[in-house]
C-alpha positions in Angstrom: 11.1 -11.0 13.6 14.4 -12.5 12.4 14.7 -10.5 10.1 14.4 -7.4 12.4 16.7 -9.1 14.6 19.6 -9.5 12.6 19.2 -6.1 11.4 19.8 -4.6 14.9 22.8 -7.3 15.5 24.3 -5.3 12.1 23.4 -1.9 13.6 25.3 -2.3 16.7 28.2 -4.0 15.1 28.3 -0.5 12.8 27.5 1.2 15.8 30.9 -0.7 17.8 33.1 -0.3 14.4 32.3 3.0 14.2 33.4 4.1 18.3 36.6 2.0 17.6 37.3 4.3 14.5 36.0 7.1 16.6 38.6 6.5 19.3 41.7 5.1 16.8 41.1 8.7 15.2 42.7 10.0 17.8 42.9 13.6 17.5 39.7 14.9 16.5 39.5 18.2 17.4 42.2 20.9 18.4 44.9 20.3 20.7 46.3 22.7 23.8 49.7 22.6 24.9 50.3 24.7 28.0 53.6 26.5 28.6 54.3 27.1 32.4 56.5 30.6 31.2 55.3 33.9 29.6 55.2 34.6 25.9 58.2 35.6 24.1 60.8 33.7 25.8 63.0 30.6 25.1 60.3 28.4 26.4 57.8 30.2 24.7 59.3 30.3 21.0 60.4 26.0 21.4 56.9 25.4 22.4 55.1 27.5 19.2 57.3 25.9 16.6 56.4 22.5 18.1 53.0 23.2 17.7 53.3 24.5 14.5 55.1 21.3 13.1 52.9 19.3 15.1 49.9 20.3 13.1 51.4 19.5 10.3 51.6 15.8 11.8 48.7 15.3 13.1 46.0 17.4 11.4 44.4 19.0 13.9 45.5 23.0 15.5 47.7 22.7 18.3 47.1 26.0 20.5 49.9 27.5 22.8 48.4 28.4 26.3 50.6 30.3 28.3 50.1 29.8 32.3 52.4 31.4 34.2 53.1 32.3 38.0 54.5 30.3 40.9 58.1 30.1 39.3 56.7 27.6 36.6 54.3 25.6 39.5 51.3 27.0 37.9 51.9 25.7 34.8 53.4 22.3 35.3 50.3 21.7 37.5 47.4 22.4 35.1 49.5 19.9 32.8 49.6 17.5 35.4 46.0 18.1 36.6 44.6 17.9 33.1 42.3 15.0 31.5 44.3 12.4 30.4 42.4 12.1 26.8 45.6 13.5 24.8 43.8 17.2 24.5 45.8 19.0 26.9 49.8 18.5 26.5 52.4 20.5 27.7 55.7 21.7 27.8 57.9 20.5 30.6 61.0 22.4 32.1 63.7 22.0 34.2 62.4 23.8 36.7 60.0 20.4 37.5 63.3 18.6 38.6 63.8 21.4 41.4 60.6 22.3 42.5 59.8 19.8 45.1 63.5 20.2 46.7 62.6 24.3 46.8 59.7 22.9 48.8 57.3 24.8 45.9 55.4 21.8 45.1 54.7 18.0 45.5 54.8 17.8 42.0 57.7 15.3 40.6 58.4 13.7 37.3 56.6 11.0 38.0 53.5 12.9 37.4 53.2 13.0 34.2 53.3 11.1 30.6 56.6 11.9 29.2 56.3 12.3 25.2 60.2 13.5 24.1 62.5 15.5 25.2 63.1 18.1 22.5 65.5 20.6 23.9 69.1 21.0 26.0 71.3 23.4 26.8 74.4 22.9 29.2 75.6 25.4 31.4 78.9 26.8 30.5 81.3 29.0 32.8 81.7 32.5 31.4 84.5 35.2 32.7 84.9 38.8 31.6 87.1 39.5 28.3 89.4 41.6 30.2 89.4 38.5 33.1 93.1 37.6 34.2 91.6 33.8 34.0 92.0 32.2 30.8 91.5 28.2 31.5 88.9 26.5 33.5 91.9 25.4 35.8 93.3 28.8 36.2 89.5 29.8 37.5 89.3 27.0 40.1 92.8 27.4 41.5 92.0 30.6 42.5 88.7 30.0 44.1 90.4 27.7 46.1 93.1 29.8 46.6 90.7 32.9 47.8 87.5 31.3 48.6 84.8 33.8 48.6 86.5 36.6 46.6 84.9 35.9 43.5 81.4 36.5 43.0 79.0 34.7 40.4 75.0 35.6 39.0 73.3 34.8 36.1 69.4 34.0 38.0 67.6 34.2 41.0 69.0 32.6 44.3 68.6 28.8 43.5 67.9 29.2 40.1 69.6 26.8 37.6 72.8 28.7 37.3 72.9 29.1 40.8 72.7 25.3 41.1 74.9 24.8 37.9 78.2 26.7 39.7 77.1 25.4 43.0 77.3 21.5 41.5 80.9 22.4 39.5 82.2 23.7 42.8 81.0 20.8 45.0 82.2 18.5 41.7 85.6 20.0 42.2 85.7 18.9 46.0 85.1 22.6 47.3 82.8 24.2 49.2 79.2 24.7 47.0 79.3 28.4 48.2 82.9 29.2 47.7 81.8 31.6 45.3 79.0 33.9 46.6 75.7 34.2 44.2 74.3 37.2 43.3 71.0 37.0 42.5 70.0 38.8 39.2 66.6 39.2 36.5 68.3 36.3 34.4 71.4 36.0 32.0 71.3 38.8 30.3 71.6 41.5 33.1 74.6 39.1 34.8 76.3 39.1 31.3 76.2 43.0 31.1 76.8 43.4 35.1 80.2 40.8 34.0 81.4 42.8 31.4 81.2 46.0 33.3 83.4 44.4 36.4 80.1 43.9 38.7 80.8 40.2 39.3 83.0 37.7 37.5 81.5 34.3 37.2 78.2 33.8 34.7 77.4 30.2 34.4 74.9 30.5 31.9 74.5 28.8 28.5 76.3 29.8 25.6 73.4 30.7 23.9 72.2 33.5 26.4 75.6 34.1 26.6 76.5 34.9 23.1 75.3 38.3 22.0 78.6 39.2 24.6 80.7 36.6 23.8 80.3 37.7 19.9 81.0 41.3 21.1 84.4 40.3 22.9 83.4 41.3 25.8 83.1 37.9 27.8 85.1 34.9 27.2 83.6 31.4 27.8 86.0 28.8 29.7 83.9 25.4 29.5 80.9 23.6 29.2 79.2 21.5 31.2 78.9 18.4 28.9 79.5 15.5 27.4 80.4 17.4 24.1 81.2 20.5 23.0 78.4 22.8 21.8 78.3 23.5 17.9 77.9 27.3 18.5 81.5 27.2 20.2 83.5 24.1 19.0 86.3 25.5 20.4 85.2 25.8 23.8 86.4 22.5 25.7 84.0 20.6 28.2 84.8 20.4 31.9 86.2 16.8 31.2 88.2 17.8 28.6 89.4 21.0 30.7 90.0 19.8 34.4 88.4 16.4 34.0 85.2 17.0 35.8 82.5 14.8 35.8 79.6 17.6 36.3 76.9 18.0 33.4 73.7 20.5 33.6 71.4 22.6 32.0 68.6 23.4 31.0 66.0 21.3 29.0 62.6 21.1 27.5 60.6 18.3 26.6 56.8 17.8 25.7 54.4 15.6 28.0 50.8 14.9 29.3 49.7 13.9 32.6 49.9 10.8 33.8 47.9 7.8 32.5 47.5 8.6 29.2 46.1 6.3 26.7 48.6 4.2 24.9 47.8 4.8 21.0 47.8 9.0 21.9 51.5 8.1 23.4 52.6 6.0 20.4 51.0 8.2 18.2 52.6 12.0 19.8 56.0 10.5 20.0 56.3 9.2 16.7 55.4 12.7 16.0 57.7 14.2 18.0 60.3 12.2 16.7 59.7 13.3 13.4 59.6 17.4 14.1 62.4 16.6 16.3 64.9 15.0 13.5 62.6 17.4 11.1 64.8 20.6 9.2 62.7 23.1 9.7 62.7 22.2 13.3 67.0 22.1 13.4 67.2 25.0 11.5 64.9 27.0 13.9 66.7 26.5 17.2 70.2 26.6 14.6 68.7 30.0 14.2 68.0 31.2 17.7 71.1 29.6 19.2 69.3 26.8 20.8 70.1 23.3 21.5 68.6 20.2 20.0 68.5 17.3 22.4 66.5 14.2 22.2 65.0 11.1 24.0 61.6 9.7 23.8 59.2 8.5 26.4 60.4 6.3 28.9 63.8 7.8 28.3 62.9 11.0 28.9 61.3 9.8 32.0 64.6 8.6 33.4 66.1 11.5 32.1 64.2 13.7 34.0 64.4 11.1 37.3 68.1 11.5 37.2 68.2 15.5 36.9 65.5 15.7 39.9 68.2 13.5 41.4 71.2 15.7 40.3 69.7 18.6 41.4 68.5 17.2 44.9 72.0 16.4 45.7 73.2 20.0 45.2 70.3 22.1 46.3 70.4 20.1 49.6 74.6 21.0 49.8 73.9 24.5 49.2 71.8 24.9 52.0 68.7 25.8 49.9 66.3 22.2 50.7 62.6 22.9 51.8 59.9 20.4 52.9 57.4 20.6 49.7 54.0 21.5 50.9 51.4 19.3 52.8 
């Protein structure tokens, strides 16, 4: 009877040892990371080669699920509404610091396990080639000068270019709407509509701005950033320029929804970490024209508090605030 006895007390210590390694295994079976955007955009291509190098790091497939609609609310909420076991990630955008101040969503930040940010790129202020402004300064004197004259585009109507020359205007003590926005597709139908004489303002980021930079046909005036951006050193930031204090952009970064377990955080952002500072992972966004920016969990949690912030401020100056839903 002892003997039986002991032999059941080693069983379920086995038993015990063997769920701990079970659960310290952590992952054991494919991994999905939702992307609130469609295939074959910016979003879409950082997302795939984080997956891709994530694989490598943790040993299990990492499948890209697109889910789109809602201007990125679809998305954003499956991550948020998914079990918190480390099997359903996603990729956060900027578009979650806006949302509830569009009055789209009650979702915030705050709803989710932030991972690492893996992705910025600041808004810079482009003019035509054949534009009679050649400074940041000479830009903003004449918007003061003829307020409403010049027109800008480069998204929809308070989209993050719309907020981005909204922010630099009220930054510069004018009025948020001195310059009329027209709403457009995206950047690339604003760049073309600039260089044909349509509009004169795109405050996109050099990166969607570059196929008509490169072509001479637009000319870029300043960034809005700390530094300037490798793909145009010689393109001075707004501090530098007029000695503005505005920075935006867009961002990615990689989370889970809230509460997840602790070892599936430590474990995904010393991951992240690594494809982050990884070559392969540089030389991709090098290659594509994309920024690399950093900051892991609860940095990336206050980074994304103070944009949600930042953007409140501006989309409530512009007129554009809505009560989120009940």
């Amino acid at each position: 009877m002892k003997r039986h006895r002991l032999a059941g007390l080693a069983l379920a210590f086995c038993a015990s040892m063997m769920v701990g390694a079970a659960h310290a295994a952590w992952p054991e079976r494919p991994i999905t990371l939702i992307v609130a955007w469609g295939a074959g955009g910016g979003t879409d291509a950082t997302a795939r080669i984080i997956a891709s190098l994530l694989e490598k790091e943790l040993g299990q497939p990492v499948n890209v699920v697109n889910r789109t609609g809602g201007n990125g609310v679809v998305g954003h909420s499956a991550i948020a509404k998914a079990k918190p076991d480390g099997y359903t990630l996603g990729m956060l955008t900027v578009e979650i610091a806006m949302m509830k101040h569009q009055g789209l969503t009650n979702l915030t930040p705050a709803d989710y396990t932030p991972l690492a940010l893996m992705n910025v790129d600041p808004a810079a202020v482009s003019v035509s080639a054949t534009s009679p402004y050649k400074t940041m300064g000479e830009l903003l004197d004449a918007i003061k000068a003829h307020p409403g004259k010049l027109k800008a585009s480069g998204t929809g109507q308070g989209g993050i270019w719309h907020i981005a020359m909204a922010g630099l205007l009220k930054t510069a003590g004018l009025d948020p709407n001195a310059v009329p926005f027209v709403p457009s597709n995206g950047a690339a139908p604003a760049m073309l509509e600039l260089a044909a004489g349509g509009i004169d303002i795109v405050p996109t980021s050099l990166p969607e701005a570059r196929s008509m930079i490169d072509a001479g046909k637009a000319r870029p005036l300043a960034v809005m950033a700390d530094q300037r951006e490798p793909l145009y050193p010689d393109v001075p930031t707004l501090k530098e320029s007029v000695n503005l204090d505005w920075k935006i952009g867009v961002w990615r970064g990689i989370a889970g929804p809230k509460g997840l377990p602790d070892e599936v955080v430590k474990r995904m952002e010393q991951a992240l970490d690594r494809v982050n500072h990884g070559q392969e992972f540089r030389d991709f966004m090098k290659q594509r024209g994309f920024g690399v920016g950093y900051a892991s969990g609860a940095e990336y949690g206050a980074f994304m508090k103070k944009s949600m912030d930042d953007f409140g401020t501006v989309i409530s100056a512009i007129g554009m605030s809505r009560p989120a839903p009940n």
